[in-house]
C-alpha positions in Angstrom: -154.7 -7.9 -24.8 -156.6 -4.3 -24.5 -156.8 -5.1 -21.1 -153.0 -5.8 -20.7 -152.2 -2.6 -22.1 -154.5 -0.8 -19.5 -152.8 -2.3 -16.9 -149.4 -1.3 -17.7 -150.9 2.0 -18.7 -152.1 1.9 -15.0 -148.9 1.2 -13.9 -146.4 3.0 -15.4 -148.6 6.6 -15.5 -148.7 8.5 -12.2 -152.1 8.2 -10.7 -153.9 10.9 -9.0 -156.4 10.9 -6.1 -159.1 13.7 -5.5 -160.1 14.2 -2.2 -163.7 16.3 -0.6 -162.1 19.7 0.8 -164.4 19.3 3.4 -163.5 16.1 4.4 -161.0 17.1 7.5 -160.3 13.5 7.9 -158.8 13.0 4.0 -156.2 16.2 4.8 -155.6 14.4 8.2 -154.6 11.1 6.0 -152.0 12.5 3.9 -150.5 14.3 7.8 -152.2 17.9 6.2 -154.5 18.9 8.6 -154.2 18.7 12.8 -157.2 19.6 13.9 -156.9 21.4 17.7 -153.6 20.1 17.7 -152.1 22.6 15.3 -148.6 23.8 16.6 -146.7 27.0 15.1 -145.0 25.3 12.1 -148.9 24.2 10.7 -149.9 27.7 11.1 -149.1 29.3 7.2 -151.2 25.6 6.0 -154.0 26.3 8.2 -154.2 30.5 6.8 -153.9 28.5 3.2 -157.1 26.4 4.2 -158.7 29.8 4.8 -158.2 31.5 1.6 -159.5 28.4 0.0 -162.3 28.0 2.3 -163.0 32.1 1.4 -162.9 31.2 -2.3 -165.3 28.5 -2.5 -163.2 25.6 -2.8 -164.7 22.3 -2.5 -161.9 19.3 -4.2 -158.3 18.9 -3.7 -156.4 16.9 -6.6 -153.2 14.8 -4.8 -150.5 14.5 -7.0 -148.3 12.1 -5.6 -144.6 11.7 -6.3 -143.9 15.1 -7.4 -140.2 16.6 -8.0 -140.5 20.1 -6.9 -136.8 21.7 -7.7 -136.9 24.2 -4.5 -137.0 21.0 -2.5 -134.7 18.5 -4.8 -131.9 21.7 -4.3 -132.8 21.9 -0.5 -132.4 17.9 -0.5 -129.4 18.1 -2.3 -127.8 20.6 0.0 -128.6 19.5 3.2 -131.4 17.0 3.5 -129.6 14.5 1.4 -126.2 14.3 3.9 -128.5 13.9 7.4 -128.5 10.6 8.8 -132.2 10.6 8.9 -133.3 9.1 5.8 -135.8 11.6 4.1 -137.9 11.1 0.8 -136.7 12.8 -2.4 -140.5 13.4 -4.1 -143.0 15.9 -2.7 -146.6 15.9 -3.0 -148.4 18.7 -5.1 -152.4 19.3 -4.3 -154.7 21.1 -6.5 -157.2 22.6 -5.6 -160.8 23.4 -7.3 -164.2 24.9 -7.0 -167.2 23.9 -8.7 -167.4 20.5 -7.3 -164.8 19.1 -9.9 -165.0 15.3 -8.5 -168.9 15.0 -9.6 -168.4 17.0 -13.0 -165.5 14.3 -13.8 -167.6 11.6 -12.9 -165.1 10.7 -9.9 -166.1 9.3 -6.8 -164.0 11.0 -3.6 -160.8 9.1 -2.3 -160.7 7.7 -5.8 -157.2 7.0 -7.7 -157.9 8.0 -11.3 -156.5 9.3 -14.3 -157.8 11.8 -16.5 -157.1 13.1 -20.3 -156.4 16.5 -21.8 -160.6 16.9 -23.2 -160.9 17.6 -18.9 -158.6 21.0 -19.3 -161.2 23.3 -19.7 -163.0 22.3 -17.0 -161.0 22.0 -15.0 -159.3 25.8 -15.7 -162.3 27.6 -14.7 -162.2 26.1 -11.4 -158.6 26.1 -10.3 -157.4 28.2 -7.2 -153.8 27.0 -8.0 -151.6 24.4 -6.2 -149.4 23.8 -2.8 -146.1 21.7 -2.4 -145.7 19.5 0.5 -142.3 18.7 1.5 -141.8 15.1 2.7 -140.1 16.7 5.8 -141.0 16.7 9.3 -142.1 20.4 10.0 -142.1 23.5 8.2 -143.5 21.5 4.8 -145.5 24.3 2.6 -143.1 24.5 -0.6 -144.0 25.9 -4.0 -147.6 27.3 -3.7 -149.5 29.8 -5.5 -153.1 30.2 -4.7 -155.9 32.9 -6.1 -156.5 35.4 -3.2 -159.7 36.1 -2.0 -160.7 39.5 -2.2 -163.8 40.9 -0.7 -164.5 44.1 -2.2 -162.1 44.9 -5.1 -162.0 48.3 -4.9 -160.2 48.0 -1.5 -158.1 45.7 -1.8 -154.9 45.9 -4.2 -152.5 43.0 -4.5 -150.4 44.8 -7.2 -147.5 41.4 -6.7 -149.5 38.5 -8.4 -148.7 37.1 -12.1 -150.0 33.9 -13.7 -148.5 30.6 -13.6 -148.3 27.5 -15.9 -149.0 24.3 -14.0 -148.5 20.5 -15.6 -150.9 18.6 -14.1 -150.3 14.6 -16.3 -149.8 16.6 -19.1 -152.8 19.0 -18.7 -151.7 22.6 -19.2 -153.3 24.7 -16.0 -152.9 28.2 -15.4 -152.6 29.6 -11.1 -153.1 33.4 -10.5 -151.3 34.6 -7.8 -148.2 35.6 -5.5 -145.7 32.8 -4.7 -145.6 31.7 -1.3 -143.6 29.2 0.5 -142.6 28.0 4.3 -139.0 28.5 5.3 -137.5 24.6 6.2 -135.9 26.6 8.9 -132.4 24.4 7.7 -131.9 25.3 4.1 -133.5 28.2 3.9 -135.0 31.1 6.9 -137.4 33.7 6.6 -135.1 36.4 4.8 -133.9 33.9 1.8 -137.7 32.0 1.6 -139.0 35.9 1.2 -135.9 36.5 -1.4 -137.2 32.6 -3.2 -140.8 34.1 -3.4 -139.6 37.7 -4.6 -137.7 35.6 -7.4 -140.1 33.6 -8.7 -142.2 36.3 -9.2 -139.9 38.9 -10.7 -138.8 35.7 -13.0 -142.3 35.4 -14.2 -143.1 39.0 -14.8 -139.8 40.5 -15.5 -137.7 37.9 -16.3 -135.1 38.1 -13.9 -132.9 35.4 -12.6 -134.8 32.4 -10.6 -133.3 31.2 -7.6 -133.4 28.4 -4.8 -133.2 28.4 -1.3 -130.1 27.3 -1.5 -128.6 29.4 -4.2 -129.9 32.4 -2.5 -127.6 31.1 0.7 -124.8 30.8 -1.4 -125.0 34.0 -3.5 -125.8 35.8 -0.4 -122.6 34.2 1.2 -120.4 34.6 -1.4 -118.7 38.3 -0.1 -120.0 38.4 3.0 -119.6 34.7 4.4 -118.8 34.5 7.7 -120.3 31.2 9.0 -121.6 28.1 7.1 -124.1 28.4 4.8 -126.0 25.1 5.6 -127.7 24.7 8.0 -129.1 28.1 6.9 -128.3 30.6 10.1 -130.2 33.5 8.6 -129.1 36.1 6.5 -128.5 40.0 7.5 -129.8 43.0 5.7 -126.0 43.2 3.9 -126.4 39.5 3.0 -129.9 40.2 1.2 -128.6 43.2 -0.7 -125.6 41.3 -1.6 -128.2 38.5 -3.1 -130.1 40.8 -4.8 -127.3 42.3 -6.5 -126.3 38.8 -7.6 -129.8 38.1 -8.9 -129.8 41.2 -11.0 -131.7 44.6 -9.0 -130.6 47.5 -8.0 -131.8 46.8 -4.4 -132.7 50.4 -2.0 -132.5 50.2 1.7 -134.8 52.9 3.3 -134.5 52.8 7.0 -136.6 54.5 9.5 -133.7 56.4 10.8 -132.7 57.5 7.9 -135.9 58.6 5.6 -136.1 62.4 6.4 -139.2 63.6 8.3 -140.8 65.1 5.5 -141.0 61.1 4.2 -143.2 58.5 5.3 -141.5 54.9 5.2 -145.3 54.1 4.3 -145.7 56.6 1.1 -142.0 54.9 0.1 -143.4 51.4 0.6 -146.5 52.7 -1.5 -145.0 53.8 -4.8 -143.2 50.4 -5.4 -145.8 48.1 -4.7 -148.2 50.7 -7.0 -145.2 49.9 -9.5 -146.1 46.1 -9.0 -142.5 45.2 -6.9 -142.8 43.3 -4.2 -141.0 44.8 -1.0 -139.0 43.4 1.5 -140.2 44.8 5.5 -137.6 44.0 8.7 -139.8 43.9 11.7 -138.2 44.6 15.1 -140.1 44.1 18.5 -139.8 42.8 21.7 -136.3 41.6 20.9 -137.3 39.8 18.3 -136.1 40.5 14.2 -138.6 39.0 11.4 -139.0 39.7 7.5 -141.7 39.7 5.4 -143.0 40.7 2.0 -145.4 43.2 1.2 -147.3 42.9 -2.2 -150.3 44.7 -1.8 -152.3 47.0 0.1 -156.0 48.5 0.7 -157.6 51.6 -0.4 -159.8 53.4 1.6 -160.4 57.1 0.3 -164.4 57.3 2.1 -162.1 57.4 5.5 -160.2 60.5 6.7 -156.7 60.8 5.9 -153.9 59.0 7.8 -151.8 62.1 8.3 -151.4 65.7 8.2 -149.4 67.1 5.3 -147.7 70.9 5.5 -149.2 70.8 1.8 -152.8 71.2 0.3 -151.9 67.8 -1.6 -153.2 64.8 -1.0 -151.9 61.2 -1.7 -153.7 58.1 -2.9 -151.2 56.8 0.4 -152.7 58.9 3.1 -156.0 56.8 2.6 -154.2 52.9 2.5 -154.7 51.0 6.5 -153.0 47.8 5.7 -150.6 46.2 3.6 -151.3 42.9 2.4 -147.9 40.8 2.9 -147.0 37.2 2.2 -145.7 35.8 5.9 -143.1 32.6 5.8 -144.3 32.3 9.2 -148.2 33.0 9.2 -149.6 32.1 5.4 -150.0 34.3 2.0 -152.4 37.6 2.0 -152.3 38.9 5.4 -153.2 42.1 6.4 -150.4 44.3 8.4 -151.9 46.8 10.3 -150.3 50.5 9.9 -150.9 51.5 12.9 -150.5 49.1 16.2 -154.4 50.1 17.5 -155.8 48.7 14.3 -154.2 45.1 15.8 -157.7 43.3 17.0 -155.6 40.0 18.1 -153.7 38.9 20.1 -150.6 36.7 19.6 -151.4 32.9 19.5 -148.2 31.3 20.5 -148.0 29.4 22.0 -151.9 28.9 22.7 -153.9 28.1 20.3 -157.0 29.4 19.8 -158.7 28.2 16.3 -160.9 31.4 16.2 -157.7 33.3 15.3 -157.3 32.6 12.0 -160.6 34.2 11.0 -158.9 37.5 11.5 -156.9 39.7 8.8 -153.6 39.7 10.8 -152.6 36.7 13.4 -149.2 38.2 14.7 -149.7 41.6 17.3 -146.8 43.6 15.0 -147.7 46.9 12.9 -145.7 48.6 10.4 -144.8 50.6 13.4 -142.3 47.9 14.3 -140.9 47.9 10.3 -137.6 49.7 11.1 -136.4 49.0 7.3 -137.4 47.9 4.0 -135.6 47.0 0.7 -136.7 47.4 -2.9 -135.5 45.2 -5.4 -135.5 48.3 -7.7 -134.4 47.6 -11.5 -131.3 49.0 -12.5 -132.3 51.6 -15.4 -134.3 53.2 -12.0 -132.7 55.7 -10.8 -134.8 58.0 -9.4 -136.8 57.3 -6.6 -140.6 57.6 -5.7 -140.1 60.1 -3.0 -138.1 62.6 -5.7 -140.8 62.0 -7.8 -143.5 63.3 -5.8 -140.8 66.1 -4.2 -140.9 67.0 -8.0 -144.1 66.8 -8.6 -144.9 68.9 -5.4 -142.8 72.1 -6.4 -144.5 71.8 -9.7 -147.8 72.5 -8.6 -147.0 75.7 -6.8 -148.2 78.6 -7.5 -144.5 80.2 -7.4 -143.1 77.7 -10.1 -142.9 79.4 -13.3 -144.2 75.8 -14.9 -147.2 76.2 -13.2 -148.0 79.5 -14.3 -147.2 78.3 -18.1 -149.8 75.6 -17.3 -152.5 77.5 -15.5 -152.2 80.7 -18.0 -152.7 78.2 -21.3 -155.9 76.4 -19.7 -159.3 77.0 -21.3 -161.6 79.2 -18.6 -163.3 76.2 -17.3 -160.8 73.7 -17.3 -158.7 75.9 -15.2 -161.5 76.6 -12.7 -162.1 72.8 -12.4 -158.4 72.6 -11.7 -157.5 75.1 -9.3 -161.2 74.7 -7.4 -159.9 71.1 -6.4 -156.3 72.2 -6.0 -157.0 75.1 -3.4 -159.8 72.5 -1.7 -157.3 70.2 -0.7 -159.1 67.8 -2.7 -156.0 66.8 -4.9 -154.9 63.6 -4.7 -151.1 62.0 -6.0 -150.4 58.5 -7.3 -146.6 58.1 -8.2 -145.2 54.4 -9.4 -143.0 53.5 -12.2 -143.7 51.3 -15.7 -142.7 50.2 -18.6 -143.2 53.0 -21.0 -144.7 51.0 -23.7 -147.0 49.3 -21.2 -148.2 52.9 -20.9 -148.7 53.6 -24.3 -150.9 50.5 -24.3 -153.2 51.7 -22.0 -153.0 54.9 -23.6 -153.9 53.3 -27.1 -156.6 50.9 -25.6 -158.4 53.7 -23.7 -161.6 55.1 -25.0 -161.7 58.7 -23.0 -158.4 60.0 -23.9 -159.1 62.4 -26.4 -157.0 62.0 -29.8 -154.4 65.0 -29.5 -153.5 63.1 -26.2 -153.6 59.9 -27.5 -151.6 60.9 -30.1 -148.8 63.2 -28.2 -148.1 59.8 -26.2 -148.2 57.2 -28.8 -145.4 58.9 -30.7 -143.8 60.3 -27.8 -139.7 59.2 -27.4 -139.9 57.7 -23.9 -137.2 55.6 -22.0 -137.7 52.0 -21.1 -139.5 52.9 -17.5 -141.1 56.1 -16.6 -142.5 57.1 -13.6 -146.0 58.3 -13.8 -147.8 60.7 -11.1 -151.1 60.4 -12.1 -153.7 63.8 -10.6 -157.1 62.8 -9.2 -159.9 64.8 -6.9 -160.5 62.2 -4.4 -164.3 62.8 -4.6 -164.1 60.7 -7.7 -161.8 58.1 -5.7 -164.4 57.5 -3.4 -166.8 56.6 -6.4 -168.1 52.5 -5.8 -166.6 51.0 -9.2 -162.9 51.6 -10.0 -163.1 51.7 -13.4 -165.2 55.2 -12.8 -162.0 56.8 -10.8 -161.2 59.0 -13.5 -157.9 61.2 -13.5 -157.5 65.1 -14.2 -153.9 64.4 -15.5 -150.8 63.0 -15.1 -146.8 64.2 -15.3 -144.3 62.1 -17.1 -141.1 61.6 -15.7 -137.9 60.3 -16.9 -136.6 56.9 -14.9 -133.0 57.3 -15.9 -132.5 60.7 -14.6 -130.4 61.8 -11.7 -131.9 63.1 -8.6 -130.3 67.0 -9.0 -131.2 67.1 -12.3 -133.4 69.7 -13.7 -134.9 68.1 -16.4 -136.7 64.8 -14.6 -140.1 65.6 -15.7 -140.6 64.9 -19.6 -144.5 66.0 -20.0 -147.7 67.2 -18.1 -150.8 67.3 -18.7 -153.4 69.0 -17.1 -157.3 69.7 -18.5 -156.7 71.4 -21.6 -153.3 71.8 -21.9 -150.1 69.2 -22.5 -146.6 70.5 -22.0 -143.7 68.8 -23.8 -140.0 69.1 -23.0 -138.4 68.3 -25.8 -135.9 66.4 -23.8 -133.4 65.9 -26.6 -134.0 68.9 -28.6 -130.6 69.5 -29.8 -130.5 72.9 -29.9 -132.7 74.2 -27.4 -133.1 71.7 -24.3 -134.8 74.1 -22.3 -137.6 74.9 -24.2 -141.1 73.4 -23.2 -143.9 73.4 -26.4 -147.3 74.2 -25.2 -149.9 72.6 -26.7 -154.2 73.1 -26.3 -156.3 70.3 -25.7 -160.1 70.2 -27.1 -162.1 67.5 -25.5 -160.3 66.9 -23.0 -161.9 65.2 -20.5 -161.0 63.0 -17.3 -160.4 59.7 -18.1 -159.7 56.1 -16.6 -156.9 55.7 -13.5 -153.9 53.0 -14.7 -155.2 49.5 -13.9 -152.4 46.8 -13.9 
């Protein structure tokens, strides 16, 4: 009878297979790997392979049968009505490190099924998961894999959030930022980039989720003017119009239009420092191509990237890639800033295997980004550029709030200050939070002293603030980040207008904190003064 019950047990619960990660021939089995044969639509499953080769990864978990819901709304909308009969379930892979088959006892190419005990286990080993679309090119769905990062303290991705993954009923958890293939029918580059932007905003801020399809149609639904489906890609109006559907506030900053004293670069900077992924249109050689930038790299030990007309420096001026998620090419590639930095060339339609050991397999630069679009929330309103435009005509020596700060700092504070302020040694890092994710970080860290601690804990703060934080850029170049200390940092409000005089709400430089008083009722004018003892640099914001 025991036996009996196994069987049906067998039967009726979905199996799962584990395969070696090495094993070439396995991938080729289930139509995942092609070998010299790879063709343009296998290239983003082949730059997948490579992150999980970086990061150690040695078993893949096949989860047959799987309902992904991007691809059940894609099959509804389109794949469902071809004559071609396509399959409605997907297949989901896990992967692991650690040599997972061998601590579960499992032999390779083995059905099995395992219980809940394994989740532990089986956590600290997971690089996360990939979707496979039973399709005929163009398969990568749902994936979100753990990036591989050489050196942490240059590279940032600031775009990544964790996951929750139901693997038979075993709760996993995948670190990352979403990625996914466009089918090139439902769905093309610019609503696949909006699907990924979605699902991560979803997780972290809770915003509305969206298919392929529903992207298409919400995109469509002012500015239709052609079918939705078969998807014939979507214009820069279209995405805006989507984004505006899904919630945001979305900000187009064009080349053309971003005055000269603004780099498209810093603008791109002080979002993804404020953890939003943005959107980059790519124009060359006739060609139009989105992707979406959620990260970038850090290197202060080089020279800086440009020439400023000020003696300030940004935490910008020393980034040479940003790290974007390509529909096209596979997640965490590096974009080149500047089209010398391109070692490669393009591999279409040659292939050449060796390629895909490089940073960056396509020969564009952010030289050829001609736009890019911010899904900014909409109690933002004042943007990063302002910000730092603010920030900028605060620390000059004409500003009468500069000579309120400077005249109240102890002797040796204020030659600390204005050494690395006339050096040119002052660097700017401008991006926007919550406010109370501040204070936690305010709360949590050991170096603030207690008057500061205590001026920000039981400060009256809007929802989101943007934060400019003030940092000699010796003590950037310093190995471990958690040693890049800050002299200070200025406060300002999220929600104010961009003429108004009153964006900044506090500063604080060594020894001295100035408060606005925002909302004083009778006097909003005045700014208290207030003298810090023990006030030392302290810890850079770490999301």
């Amino acid at each position: 009878m025991a036996s009996f019950f196994f069987g049906l047990r067998s039967l009726y619960m979905r199996q799962l297979r584990i395969i070696n990660f090495k094993d070439k021939a396995s991938l080729q089995e289930f139509g995942l790997y092609k070998g010299s044969s790879i063709n343009e639509f296998d290239v983003p499953f082949h730059n997948i392979l490579l992150t999980l080769e970086k990061n150690a990864c040695t078993d893949i978990i096949v989860e047959r049968n799987y309902i992904d819901k991007e691809y059940l709304d894609e099959y509804s909308f389109f794949y469902s009505t071809s004559f071609k009969n396509y399959g409605r379930f997907c297949t989901r892979l896990h992967f692991f490190h650690g040599n997972i088959a061998k601590h579960l006892g499992i032999n390779h190419d083995q059905d099995f099924i395992f219980t809940a005990s394994e989740k532990d286990s089986l956590q600290k080993s997971y690089l996360g998961f990939c979707v496979i679309r039973p399709t005929d090119r163009n398969r990568i769905s749902h994936t979100v894999i753990k990036p591989h990062i050489d050196n942490p303290r240059d590279v940032f991705i600031k775009s990544q959030s964790n996951y929750l993954v139901n693997l038979n009923g075993t709760c996993l958890t995948a670190t990352g930022m979403p990625f996914m293939q466009q089918d090139s029918q439902a769905g093309l580059c610019a609503s696949t980039d909006l699907v990924m932007l979605s699902r991560y905003m979803h997780e972290v801020h809770k915003h509305r989720l969206c298919t392929s399809p529903e992207v298409t149609l919400i995109a469509n639904k002012f500015l239709g003017s052609d079918r939705s489906f078969p998807n014939r890609g979507l214009t820069i109006y279209h995405m805006l119009s989507a984004l505006s559907e899904m919630g945001y506030s979305p900000v187009v900053y064009s080349r053309v239009g971003v005055p000269a004293s603004v780099n498209l670069e810093d603008i791109v900077y002080y979002y993804l420092e404020s953890a939003l992924p943005v959107i980059l249109f790519i124009q060359a050689r006739g060609c139009s191509h989105v992707c979406l930038a959620i990260g970038h790299d850090f290197k202060p030990n080089l020279p800086p990237r440009i020439t400023r007309k000020s003696n300030i420096l940004r935490n910008s001026d020393f980034i040479r890639h940003f790290i974007v998620h390509d529909d096209e090419l596979g997640p965490y590639l590096h974009l080149p800033l500047l089209a010398k930095d391109i070692k490669t060339a393009n591999f279409f339609p040659k292939f050449d295997s060796s390629v895909f050991r490089s940073s960056y397999t396509h020969p564009w630069s952010f030289e050829n980004v001609q736009a890019a679009i911010v899904p900014v929330h909409r109690k933002v309103y004042l943007s990063g550029e302002e910000i730092e435009s603010n920030v900028e005509k605060i620390l000059s020596p004409l500003n009468h709030v500069f000579g309120l700060m400077v005249g109240n700092m102890q002797p040796d504070k204020k030659k600390l200050f204005e050494g690395v302020l006339s050096s040119g040694k002052l660097a700017l890092r401008s991006f926007f939070l919550k406010s109370n994710d501040y204070k936690k970080w305010i709360a949590d860290m050991p170096r603030v002293s207690a008057e500061i601690r205590e001026f920000y804990l039981n400060a009256e703060l809007p929802r989101f603030i943007w934060l400019t934080e003030m940092s000699d850029i010796d003590n950037l170049r310093k190995p471990n980040n958690k040693d890049h200390l800050i002299l200070g940092e200025i406060i300002s409000d999220s929600t104010a207008g961009a003429k108004s005089q009153y964006q900044f709400i506090s500063i604080h430089l060594p020894s001295v904190f100035l408060d606005r008083e925002l909302n004083n009722p009778t006097n909003p004018d005045h700014i208290a003064i207030y003298s810090i003892n023990n006030d030392d640099p302290y810890q850079a914001y770490i999301r």
